[in-house]
N, C-alpha and C positions, 0 to 999 in steps of 0.2 A: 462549425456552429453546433451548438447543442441540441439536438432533435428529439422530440417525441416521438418512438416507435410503437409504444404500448403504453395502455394503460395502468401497471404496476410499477412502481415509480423506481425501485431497487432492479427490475430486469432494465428497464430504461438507462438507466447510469452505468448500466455492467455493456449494452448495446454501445453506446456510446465511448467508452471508456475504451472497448477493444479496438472497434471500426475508427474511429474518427479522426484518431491522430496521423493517419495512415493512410485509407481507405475511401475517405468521404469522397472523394472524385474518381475512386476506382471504377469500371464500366462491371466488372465481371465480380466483383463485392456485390455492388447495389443492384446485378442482377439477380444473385443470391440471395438476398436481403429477402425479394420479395419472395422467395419462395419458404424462405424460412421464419420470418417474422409474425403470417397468420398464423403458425404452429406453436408459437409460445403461450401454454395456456399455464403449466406447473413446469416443477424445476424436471421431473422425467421427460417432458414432451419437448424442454430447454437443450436437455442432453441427446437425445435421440434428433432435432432438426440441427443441429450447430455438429453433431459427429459424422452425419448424412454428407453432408457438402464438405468437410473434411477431407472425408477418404477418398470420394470426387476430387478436389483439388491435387490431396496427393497426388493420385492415379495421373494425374496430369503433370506431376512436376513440377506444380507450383507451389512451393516449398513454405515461403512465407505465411502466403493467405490461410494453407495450411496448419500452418502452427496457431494462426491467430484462433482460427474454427476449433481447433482441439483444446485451447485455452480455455475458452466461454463452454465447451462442451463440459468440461472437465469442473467446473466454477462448483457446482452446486453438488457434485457428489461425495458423500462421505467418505472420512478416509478408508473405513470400515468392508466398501464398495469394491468388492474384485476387480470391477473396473477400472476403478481409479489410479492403481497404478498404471495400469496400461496407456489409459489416456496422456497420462503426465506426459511417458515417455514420448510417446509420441508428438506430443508438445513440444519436445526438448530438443529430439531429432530433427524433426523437421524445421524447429528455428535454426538453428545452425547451418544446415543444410543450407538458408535459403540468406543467410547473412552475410554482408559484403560491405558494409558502412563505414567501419573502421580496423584498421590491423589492430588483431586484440593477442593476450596471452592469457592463458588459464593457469591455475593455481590452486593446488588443496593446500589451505594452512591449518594445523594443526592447532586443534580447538577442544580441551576436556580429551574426554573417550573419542575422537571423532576429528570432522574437521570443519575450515569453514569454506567454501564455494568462493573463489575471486576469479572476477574476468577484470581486466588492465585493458582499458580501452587507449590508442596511440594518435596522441596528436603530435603530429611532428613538430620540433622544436620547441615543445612545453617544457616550462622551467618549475611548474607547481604541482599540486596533487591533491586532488581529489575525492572525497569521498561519497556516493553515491546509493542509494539504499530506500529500499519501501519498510511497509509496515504488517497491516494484518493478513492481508491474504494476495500479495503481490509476489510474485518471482524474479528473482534475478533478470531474468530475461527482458521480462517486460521495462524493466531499466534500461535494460542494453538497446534494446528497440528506441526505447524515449530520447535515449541519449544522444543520436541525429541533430536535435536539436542544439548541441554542444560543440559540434564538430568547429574544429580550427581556434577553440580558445586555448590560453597558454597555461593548461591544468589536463594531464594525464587523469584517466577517470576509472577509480576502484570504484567496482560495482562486486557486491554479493548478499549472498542470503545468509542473514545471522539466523542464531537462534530460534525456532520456532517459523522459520521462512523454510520457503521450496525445497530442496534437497534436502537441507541441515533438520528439519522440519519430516523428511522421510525417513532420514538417517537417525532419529532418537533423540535427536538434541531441541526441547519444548523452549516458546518463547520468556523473554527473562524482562525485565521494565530497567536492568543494570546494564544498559546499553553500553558503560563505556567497556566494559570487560571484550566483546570483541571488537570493538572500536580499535582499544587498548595492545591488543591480540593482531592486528593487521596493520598496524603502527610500527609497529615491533619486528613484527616478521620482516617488513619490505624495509626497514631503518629508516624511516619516515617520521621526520623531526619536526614538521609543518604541514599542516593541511587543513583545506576547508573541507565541509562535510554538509550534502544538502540528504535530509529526510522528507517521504514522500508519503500522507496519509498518516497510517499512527507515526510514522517515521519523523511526522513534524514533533513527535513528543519525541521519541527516542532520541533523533540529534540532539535537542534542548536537554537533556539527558546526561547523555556522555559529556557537552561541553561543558555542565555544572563540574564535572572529575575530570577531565582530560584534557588537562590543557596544552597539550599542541595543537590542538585545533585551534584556530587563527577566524575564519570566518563560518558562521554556519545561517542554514537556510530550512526553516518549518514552510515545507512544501506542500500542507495547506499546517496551518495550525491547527496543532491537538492539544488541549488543554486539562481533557480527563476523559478518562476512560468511560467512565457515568455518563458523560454528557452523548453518547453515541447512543445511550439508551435512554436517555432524558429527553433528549430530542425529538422521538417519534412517538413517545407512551403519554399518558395525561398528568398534567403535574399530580393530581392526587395518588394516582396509582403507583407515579416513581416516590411519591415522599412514603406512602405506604410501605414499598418495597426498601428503602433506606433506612425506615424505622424497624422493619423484621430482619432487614442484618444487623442493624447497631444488636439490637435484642437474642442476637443467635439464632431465630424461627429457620431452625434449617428446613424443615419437613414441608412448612406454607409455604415458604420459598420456592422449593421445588413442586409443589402443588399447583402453583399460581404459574408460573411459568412454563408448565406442560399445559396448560390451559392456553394462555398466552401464543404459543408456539404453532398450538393446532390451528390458531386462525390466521397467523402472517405467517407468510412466506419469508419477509424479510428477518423477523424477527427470531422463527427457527433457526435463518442459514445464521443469523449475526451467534448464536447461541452454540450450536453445532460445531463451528468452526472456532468458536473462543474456547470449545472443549479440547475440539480434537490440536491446536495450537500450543493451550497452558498445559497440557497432560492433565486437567481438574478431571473428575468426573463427573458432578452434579452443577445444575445452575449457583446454587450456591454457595457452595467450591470455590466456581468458577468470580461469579462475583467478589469476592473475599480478595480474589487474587487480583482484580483486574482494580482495588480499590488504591492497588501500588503504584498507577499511573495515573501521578498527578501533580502537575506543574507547581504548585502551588510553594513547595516547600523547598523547593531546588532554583526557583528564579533568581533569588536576591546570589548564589554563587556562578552565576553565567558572566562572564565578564570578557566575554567577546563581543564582534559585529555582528548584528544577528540581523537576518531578513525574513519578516512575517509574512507571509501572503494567506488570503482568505477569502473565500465566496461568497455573495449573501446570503445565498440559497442552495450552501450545504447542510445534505441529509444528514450529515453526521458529527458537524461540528456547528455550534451556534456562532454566526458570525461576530457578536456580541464580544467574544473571548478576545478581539483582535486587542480592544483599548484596553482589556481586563489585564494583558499577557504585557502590551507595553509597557505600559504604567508600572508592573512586577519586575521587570528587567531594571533595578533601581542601579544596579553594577555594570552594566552593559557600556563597552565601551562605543559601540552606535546602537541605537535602532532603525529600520524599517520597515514603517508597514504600505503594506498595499490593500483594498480591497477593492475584489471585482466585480461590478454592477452588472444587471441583466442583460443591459446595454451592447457591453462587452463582449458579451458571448462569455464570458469567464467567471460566472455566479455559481458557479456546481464544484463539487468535491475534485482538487487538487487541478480545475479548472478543467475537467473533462468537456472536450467537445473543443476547446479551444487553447490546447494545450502549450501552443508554442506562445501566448501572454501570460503566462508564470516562466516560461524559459527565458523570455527577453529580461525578466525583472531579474532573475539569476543571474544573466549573462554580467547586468548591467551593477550589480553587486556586488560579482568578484572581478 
């Protein structure tokens, strides 16, 4: 269930998000909790309690919990950050180390200058294929972890970091809104003539994406719906100040733009990290830039060419997507050969972004899908 740990509502879903799916019943997590939870005042005092109990768990050989604490350590630091790589790796280490859920195979498939990161998770006797994948600031892994809840259906499960994700994302390669190109790209490689494809966070845009151009995909799943890229900052700011700021891009005000938004930045936490990491992701440089680019994601114009099974799922009270988009996005899908939507009431425990806190009632609606 979705728990209030803190007071700022963005450290609270990132709490959530890591611990919950996993954790919430764990003795030696929620011992942890308390000692790390008073210490969350800014994102440095975020990364200094969550790397603290880290290298404790290490030291102990508890591999998993380990990676989880180097994950949320690692969340808020720029890429910029000497530290940063360090922590990743250490993330990455220690998840594997401590991972036993499914016989997997790894894979660099050749992508551009570079490559793309695929882990093949094995259900024995699967006859399908799957594709599985986050969005803004997810990794691989955290897929792999989530995908427990998948075990034993009859879909082999490709999980990786495209573009502008984890590794690929370390390695030079900036996020793109042309989702099918590595869709396309690991289609191809594994000669994979069929497959559904669930995205998770911006990933609900980018699946609905690729399906618009790539049609072997057969069923796809927006694991929450993302409907524009705007709307993750529409959502939190005051309607006057976002129609403000959509009136200075139409007009080109690059200098206000970025004037306004180092203002902006100084007094939210969330609205730095959403800004910081939509730099350090698109390769932009300025907010304005950045905005310009991220004005490429959006459902709007690509709906009417989806003409698969699509399954929408939506919270009511995600911070990042108006639930509102759910009827907007159906209604759009005029080609689609089904729809479904779901929404999750508070009720539920499943009203938060990609159903954090109660993760496994968006799995059942997947399962229950393909």
């Amino acid at each position: 269930m979705f728990k209030r740990y803190v007071e700022n509502e963005q450290f609270n879903l990132q709490i959530n998000r890591f611990i919950n799916d996993e954790y919430e019943n764990d003795p030696v997590v929620q011992a942890d909790l308390k000692t790390i939870i008073p210490k969350l005042t800014d994102t440095e005092s975020w990364y200094e309690a969550w790397l603290k109990k880290a290298q404790e768990r290490e030291n102990e050989q508890k591999y998993a919990i380990a990676s989880t604490y180097y994950q949320a350590a690692e969340f808020y630091l720029n890429a910029n950050d000497p530290r940063d790589k360090t922590v990743y790796e250490k993330y990455r280490t220690n998840f594997y180390k401590g991972y036993n859920d499914f016989e997997y195979e790894s894979y660099k498939v050749p992508y551009e200058n570079s490559y793309l990161p695929v882990v093949k998770l094995i259900n024995p006797k699967a006859t399908k294929n799957l594709l599985f994948f986050a969005g803004f600031d997810s990794y691989m892994e955290e897929m792999v972890k989530m995908a427990h809840f998948m075990k034993g259906i009859d879909y082999n499960i490709y999980i990786f970091d495209g573009p502008g994700q984890g590794s690929t994302l370390k390695n030079g390669l900036t996020l793109i809104h042309s989702w099918e190109r590595p869709i396309s790209t690991i289609l191809d490689y594994f000669n994979i003539q069929r497959a559904s494809a669930v995205g998770m966070s911006l990933g609900g845009y980018l699946v609905m994406r690729a399906a618009a151009f790539e049609k072997r995909l057969d069923k796809v799943v927006a694991f929450d719906i993302f409907y524009s890229f705007m709307d993750s900052l529409r959502i939190r700011l005051p309607y006057d100040k976002m129609t403000k700021i959509e009136q200075l891009l139409a007009s080109g005000q690059k200098d206000i733009i970025n004037q306004t938004f180092k203002m902006m930045m100084d007094q939210s936490i969330d609205l730095n990290w959403k800004i910081n990491k939509g730099l350090e992701n698109t390769g932009t440089k300025t907010p304005y830039d950045l905005l310009k680019e991220l004005q490429k994601y959006n459902l709007e114009p690509i709906m009417p060419l989806i003409n698969q099974d699509v399954l929408l799922l939506a919270g009511q009270n995600d911070q990042y997507v108006p639930s509102s988009r759910l009827s907007e996005i159906a209604k759009g899908l005029v080609n689609a050969a089904s729809v479904k939507t779901v929404m999750f009431d508070k009720a539920s425990g499943g009203d938060q972004h990609c159903q954090a806190g109660r993760r496994e009632l968006g799995f059942n609606e997947i399962k229950k899908f393909l």
